[in-house]
Backbone as numpy.savetxt, mean C-alpha at the origin, in Angstrom:
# Nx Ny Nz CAx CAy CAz Cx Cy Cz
2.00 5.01 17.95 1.58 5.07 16.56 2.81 4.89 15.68
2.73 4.30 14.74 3.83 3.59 13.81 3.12 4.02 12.14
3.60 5.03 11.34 3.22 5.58 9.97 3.72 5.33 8.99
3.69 5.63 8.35 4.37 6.19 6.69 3.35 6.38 5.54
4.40 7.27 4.91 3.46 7.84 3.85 4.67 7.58 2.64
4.01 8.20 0.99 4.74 8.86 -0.01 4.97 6.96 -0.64
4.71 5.75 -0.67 5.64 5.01 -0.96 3.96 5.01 -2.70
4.99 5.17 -3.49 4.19 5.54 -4.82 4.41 3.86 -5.89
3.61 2.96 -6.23 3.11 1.99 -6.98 2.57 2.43 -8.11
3.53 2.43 -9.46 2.91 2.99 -11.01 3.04 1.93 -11.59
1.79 1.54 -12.31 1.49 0.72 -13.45 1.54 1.08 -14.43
1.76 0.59 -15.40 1.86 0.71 -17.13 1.15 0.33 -17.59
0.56 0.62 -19.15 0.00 -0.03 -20.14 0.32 0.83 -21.08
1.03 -0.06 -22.38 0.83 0.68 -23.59 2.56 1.21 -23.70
2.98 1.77 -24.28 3.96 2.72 -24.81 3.99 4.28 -25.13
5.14 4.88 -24.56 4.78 6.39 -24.86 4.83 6.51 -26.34
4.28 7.57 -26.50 3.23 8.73 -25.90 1.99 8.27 -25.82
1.12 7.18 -25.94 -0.20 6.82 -25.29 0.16 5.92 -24.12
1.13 5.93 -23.43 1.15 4.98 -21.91 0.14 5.51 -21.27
-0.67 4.33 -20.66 -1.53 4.54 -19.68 -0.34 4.56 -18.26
-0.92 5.73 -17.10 -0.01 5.23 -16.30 -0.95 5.22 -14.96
-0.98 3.84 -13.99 -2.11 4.08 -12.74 -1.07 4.36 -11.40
-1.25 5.44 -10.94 0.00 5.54 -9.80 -0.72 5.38 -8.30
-0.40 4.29 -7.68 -0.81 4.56 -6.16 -0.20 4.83 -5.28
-0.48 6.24 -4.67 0.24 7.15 -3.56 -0.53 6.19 -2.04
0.30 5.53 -1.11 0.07 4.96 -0.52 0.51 5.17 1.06
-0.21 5.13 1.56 -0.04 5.89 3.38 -0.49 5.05 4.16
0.11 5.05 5.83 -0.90 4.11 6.89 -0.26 4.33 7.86
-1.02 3.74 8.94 -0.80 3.90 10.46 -1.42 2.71 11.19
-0.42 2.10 12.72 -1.12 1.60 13.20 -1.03 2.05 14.30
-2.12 2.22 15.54 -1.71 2.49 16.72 -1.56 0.93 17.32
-0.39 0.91 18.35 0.02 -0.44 18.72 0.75 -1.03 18.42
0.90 -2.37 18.74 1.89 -3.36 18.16 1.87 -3.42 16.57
2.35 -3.25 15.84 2.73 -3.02 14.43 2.61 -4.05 14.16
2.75 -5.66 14.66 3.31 -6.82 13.91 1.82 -7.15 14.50
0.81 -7.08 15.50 -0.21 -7.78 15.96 -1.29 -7.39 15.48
-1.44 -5.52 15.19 -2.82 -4.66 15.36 -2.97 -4.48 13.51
-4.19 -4.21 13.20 -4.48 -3.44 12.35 -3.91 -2.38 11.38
-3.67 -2.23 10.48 -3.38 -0.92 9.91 -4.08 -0.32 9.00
-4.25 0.93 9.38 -5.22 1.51 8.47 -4.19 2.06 6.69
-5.41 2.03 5.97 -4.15 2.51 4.82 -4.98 3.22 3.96
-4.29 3.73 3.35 -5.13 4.74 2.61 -4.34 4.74 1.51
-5.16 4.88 -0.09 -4.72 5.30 -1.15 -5.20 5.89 -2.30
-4.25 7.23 -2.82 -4.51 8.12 -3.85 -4.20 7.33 -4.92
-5.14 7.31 -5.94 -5.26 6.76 -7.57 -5.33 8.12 -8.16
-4.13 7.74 -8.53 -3.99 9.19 -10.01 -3.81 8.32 -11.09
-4.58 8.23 -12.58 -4.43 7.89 -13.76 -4.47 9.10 -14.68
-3.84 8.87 -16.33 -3.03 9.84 -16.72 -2.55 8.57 -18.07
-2.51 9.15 -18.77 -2.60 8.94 -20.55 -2.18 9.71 -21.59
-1.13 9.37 -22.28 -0.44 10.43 -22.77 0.51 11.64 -22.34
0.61 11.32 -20.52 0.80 12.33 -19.87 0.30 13.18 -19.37
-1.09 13.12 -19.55 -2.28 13.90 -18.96 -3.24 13.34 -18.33
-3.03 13.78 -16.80 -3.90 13.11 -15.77 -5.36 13.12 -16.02
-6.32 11.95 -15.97 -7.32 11.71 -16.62 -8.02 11.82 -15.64
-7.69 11.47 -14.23 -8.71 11.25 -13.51 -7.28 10.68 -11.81
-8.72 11.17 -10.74 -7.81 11.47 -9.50 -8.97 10.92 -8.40
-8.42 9.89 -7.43 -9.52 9.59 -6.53 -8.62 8.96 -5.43
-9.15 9.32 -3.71 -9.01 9.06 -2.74 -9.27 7.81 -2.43
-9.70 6.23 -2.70 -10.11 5.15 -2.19 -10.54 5.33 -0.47
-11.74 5.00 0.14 -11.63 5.43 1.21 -10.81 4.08 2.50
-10.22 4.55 3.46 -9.34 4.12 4.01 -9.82 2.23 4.38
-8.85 1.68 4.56 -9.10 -0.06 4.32 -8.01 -0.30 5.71
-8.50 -1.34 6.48 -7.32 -2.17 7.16 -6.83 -3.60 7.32
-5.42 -3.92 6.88 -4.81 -4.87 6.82 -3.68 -4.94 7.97
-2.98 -6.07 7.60 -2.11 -6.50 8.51 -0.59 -5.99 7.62
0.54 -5.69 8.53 2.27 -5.95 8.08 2.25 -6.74 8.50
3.39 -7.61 8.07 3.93 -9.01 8.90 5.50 -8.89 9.05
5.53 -9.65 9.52 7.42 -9.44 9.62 7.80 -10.19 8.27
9.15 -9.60 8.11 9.55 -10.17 6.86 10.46 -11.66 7.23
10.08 -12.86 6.14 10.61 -14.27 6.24 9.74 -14.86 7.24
8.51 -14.08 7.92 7.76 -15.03 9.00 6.89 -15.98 8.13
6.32 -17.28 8.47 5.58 -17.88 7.35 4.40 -16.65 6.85
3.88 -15.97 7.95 2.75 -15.47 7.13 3.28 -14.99 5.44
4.24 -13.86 5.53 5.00 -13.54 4.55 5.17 -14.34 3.54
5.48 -15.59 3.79 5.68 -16.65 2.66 4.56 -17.08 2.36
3.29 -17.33 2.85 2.07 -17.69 2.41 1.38 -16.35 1.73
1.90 -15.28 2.07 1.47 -13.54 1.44 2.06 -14.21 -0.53
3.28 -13.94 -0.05 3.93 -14.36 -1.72 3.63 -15.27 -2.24
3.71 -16.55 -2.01 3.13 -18.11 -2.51 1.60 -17.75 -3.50
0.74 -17.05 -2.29 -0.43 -16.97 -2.42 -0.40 -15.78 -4.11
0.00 -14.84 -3.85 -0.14 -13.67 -4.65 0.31 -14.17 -6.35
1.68 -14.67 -5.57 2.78 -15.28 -7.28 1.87 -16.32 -8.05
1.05 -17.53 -7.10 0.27 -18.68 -7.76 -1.28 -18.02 -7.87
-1.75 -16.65 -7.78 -2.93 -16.28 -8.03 -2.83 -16.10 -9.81
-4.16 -15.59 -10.10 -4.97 -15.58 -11.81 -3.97 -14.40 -12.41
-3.23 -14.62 -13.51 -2.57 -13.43 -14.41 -3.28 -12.18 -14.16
-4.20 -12.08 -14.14 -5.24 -11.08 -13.84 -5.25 -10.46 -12.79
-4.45 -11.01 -11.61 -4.39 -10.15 -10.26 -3.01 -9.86 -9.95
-3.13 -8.49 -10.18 -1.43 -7.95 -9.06 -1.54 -7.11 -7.84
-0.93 -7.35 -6.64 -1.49 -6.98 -5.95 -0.14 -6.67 -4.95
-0.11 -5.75 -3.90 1.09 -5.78 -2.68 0.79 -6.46 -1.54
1.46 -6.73 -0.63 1.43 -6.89 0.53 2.37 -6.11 1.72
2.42 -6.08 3.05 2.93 -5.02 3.83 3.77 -5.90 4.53
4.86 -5.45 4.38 6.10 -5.87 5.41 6.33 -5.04 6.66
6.36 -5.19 7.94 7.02 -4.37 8.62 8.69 -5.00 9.58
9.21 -4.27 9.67 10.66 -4.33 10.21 10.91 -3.62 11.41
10.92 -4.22 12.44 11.52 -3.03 13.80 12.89 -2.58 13.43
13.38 -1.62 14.26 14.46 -0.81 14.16 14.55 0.31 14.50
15.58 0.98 14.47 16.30 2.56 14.55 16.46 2.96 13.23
15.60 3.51 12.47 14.02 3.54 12.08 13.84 2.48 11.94
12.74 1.73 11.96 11.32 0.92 11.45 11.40 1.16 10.06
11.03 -0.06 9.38 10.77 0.14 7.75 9.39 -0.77 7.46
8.89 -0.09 6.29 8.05 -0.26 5.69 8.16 -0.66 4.90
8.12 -2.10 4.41 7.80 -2.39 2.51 6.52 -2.69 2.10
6.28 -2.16 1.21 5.02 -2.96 0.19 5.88 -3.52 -0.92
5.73 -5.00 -0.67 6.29 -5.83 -1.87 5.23 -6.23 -2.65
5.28 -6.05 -4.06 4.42 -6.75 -5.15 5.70 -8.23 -6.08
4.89 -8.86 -5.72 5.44 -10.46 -5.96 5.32 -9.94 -7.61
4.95 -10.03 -7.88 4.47 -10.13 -9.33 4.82 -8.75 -9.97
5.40 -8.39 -11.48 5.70 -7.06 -11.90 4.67 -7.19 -12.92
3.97 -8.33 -13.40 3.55 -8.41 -14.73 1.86 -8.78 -14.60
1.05 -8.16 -15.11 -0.34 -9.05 -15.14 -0.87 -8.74 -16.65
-1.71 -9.69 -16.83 -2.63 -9.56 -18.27 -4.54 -9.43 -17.62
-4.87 -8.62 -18.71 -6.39 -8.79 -18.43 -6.72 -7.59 -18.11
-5.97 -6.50 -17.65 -7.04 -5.59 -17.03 -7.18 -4.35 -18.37
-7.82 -4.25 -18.64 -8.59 -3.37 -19.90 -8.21 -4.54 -20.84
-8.18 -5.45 -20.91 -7.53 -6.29 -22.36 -5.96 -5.65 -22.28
-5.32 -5.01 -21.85 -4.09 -5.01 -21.60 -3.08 -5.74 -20.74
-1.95 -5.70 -21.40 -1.09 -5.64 -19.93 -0.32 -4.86 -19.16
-0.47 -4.93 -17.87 0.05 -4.00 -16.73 1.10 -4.28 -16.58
2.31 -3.32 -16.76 3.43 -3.11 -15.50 3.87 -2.57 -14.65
4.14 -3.52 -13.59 4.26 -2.08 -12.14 5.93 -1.74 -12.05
6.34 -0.48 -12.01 7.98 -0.10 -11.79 8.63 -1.13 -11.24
9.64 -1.60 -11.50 10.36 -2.22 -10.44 10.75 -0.56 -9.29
11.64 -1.56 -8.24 11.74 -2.83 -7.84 10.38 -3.46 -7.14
10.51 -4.80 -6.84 9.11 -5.14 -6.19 9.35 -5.10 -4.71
10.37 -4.37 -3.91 9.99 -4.02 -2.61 9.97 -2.42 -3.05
9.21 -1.84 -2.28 8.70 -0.54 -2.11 9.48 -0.30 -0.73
10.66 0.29 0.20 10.56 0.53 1.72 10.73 1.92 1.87
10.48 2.47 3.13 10.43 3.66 3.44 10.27 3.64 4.94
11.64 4.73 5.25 11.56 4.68 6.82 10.11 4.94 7.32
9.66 4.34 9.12 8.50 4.67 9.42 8.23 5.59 10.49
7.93 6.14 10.61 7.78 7.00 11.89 7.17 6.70 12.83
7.78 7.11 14.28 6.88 6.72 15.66 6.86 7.71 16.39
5.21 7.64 17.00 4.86 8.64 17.69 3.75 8.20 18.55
3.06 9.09 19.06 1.59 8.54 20.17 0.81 8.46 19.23
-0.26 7.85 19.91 -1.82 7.73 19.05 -2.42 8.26 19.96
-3.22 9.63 20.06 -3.86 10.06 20.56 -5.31 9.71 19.91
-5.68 9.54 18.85 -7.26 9.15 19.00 -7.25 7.86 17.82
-8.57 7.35 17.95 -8.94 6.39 17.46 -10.30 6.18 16.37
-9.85 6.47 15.04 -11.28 6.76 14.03 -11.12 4.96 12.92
-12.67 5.33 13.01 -13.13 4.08 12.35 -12.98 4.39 10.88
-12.30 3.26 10.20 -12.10 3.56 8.88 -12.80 4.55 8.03
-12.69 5.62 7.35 -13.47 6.65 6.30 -14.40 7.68 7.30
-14.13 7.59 9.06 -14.73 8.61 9.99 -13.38 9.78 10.01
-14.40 10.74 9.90 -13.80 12.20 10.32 -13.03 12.15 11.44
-11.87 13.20 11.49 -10.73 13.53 12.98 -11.97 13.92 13.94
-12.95 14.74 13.42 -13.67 15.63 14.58 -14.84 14.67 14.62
-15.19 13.69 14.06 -16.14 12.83 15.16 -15.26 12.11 15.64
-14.09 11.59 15.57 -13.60 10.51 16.62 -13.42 10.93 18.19
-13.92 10.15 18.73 -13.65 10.36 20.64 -12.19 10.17 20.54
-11.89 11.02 21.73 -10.12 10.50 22.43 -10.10 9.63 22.85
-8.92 9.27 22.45 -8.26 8.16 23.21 -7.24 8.29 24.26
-6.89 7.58 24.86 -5.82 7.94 25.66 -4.78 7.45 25.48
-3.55 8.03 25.44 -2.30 7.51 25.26 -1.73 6.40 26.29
-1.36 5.36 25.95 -1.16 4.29 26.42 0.59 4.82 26.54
């Protein structure tokens, strides 16, 4: 099993003291080959206006791919994201082997228009990394299933 958690994505709109701010607390895991398998990911939406959190929600868990970084996929990830509609900003997942493993979520793009009739900015920088952790995968749950319905798995 290959993790990480804590890597935080805040958007802007507006100027203080009415900045809108959308923060995504962002986590995942894959059991397996990191560069081949699945990853599950999960993310907390906290929004907050004026400085006062408005509203707080779990998204339930989604799975995508990391890719290695400079592999074409990667370059068709960015190509794709940078030449998409002003209207869409979005990350993608890097992974890196090593003594630690790293994690980026890079957002190609810092700037979008359109969403509330505003425009969004996300913090720089546009790589996000964070060491990853490795460990076993002892069980195996289907996206948004409970620890205690999943069957064991066995450690490979």
């Amino acid at each position: 099993k290959v993790s990480f958690e804590g890597v935080k994505l805040n958007m802007r709109s507006g100027t203080p003291p009415n900045e809108l701010v959308i923060t995504n607390d962002i986590s995942g895991f894959v059991c397996g080959d990191p560069l081949s398998n699945d990853w599950t990911i999960t993310v907390r939406t906290i929004q907050s206006a004026g400085g006062t959190v408005i509203s707080e929600q779990e998204d339930p868990p989604w799975e995508t791919d990391c890719v290695e970084p400079g592999s074409a996929v990667a370059k068709h990830y960015e190509k794709v994201m940078l030449n998409s509609s002003q209207s869409y900003l979005g990350w993608y997942c890097l992974y890196a082997p090593g003594k630690p493993p790293k994690v980026t979520l890079r957002t190609p793009k810092l700037t979008m228009g359109g969403m509330y009739g505003m425009e969004m900015r996300v913090d720089p920088p546009q790589d996000h990394t964070v060491n990853a952790e490795v460990g076993a995968c002892r069980e195996k749950r289907a996206p948004g299933e409970k620890k205690e319905d999943a069957p064991p798995v066995p450690v490979s």
